[in-house]
C-alpha positions in Angstrom: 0.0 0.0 0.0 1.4 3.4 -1.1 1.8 6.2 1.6 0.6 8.9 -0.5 -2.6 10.5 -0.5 -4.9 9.6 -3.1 -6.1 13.4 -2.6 -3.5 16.6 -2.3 -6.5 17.9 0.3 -9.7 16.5 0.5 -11.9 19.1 2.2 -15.1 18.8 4.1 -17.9 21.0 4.3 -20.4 20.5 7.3 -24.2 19.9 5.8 -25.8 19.4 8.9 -29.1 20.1 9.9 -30.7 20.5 13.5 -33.9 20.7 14.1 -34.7 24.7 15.8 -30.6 24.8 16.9 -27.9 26.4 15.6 -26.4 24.5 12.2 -23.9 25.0 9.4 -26.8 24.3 6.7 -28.5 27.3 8.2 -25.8 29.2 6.4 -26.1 27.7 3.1 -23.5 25.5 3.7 -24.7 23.1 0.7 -24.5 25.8 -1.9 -21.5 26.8 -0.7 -20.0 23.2 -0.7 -21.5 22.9 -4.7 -19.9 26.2 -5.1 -16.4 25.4 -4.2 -16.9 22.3 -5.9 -17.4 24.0 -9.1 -14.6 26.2 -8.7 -11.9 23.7 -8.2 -13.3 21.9 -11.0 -12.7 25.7 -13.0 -9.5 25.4 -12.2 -8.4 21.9 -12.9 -7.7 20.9 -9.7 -10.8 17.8 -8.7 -10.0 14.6 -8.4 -7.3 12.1 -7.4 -3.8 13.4 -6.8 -5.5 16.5 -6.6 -8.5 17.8 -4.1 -11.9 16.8 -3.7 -14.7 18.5 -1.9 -17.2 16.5 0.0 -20.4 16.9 1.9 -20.2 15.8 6.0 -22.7 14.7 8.5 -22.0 17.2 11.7 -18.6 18.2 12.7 -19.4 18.9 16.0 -18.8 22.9 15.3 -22.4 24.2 15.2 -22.1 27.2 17.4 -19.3 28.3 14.9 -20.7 27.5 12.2 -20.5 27.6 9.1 -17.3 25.3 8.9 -15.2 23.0 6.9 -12.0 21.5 7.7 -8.9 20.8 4.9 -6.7 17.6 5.1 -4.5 16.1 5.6 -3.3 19.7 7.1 -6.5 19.7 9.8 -7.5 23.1 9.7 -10.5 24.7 10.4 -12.3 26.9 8.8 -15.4 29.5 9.4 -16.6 31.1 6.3 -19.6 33.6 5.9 -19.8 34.2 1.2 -18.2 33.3 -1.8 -15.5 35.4 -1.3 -14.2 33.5 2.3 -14.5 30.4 0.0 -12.7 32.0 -3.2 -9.7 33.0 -0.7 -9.1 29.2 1.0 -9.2 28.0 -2.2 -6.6 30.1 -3.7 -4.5 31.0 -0.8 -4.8 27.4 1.1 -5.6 24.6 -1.7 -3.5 26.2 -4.4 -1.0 28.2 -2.6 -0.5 26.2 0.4 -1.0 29.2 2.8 -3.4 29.5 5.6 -6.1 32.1 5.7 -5.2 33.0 9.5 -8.3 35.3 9.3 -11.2 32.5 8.8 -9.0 29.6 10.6 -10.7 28.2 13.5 -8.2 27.7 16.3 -8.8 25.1 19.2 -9.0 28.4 21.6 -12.5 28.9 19.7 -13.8 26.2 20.9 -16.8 26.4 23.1 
């Protein structure tokens, strides 16, 4: 078995729902996810050796909501519009940088 990654980053987008409590799909979080989905497919960049973007159950983040985490790197991310998503795709899938404005840090936790 090989050691490397069949993905780059493979990056989850919380999609969970909560019946009358706080949840990432409150925020759109699907049309985001089918957003950034499209846009790495733009630029070439889906698929094995590459990044995917997936869909997750609950992430256990809902009060900071929305969120999606990047691995292998595990970082965290809160994100509020197209642009939040435009910028960890450039700056963090593609240049290997981390947004330090949007990153989730384990201090955030609540």
């Amino acid at each position: 078995m090989s050691n490397e990654a069949y993905y780059e980053n493979h990056v989850f987008f919380c999609q969970n729902i909560r019946d009358g409590k706080p949840c990432c799909e409150d925020h759109g979080a699907s049309a985001m996810r089918d957003y950034a989905k499209k846009k790495v497919k733009e630029a070439g960049l889906h698929g094995a050796g590459h990044i995917r973007i997936n869909q997750a159950g609950c992430l256990g983040r809902c009060d900071d909501g929305p969120v999606l985490v990047v691995y292998p790197d595990g970082v965290w991310y809160r994100y509020f519009d197209r642009d939040d998503v435009d910028e960890i795709i450039e700056k963090h899938l593609i240049g290997g940088e981390v947004v330090e404005r949007l990153r989730l840090k384990d201090s955030d936790i609540v």
